[in-house]
N, C-alpha and C positions, 0 to 999 in steps of 0.2 A: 482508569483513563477514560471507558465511555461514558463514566458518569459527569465529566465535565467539559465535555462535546455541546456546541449548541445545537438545536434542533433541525437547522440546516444540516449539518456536518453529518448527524445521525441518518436524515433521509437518503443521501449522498452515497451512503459509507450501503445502507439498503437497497437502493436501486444499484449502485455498481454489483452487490454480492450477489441480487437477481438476474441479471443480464448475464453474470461471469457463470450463473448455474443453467442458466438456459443456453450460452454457449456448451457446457460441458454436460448435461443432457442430451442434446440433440448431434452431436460430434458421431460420425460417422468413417470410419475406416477410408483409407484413399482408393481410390475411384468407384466407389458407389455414392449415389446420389444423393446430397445433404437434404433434409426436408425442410430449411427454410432455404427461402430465396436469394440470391446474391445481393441484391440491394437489400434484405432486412440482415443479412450479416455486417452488410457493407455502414447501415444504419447504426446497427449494435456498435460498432468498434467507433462510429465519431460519436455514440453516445458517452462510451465508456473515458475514451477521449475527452470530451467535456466536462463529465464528470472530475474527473484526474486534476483540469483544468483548474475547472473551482475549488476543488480542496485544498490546490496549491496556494490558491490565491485568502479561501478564508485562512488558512497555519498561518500565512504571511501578516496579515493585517491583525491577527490575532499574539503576534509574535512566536509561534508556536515551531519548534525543531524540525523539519519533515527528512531532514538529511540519514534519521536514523535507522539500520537497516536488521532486519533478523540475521543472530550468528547463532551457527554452532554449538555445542556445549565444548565441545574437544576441540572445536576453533582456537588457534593461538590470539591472543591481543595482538590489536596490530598496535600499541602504546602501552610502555611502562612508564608507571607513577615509582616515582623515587622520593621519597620523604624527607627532607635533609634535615630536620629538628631531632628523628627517633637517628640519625646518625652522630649528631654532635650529642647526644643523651648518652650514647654507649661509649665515648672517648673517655 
């Protein structure tokens, strides 16, 4: 799948995974004092924000699925497929 990402998509897909890892780095227990600033958190999150934005918008123009989500292995389907040709076979 990342090999036919265009080069946008790829930077995107980099700078969100950066930003998400310098949130979770620098994450500090509640009430001791975050070391970055309110406004460069406040920064990060309409970055990541943005980011989010564009990707929607290039899947879109690209025709591309975004709807789809990670499941489970032992997650039930939420949709069965019913065959009707392997039914009228076995009559």
């Amino acid at each position: 799948m990342s090999s036919d990402l265009t080069k946008e998509e790829r930077v995107l897909q980099m700078v969100k995974k950066v930003l998400t890892n310098v949130a979770k780095d620098t994450y500090t227990a509640p009430g001791l004092k975050h070391p970055l600033s309110e406004q460069t958190i406040l920064e990060i999150r309409e970055c990541l924000g943005l980011v989010v934005a564009r990707e929607t918008e290039l899947a879109q123009d690209l025709g591309r699925d975004k709807s789809a989500r990670p499941r489970f292995i032992d997650e039930p389907p939420s949709s069965v497929v019913v065959n009707f040709d392997a039914a009228k076979k076995d009559k």
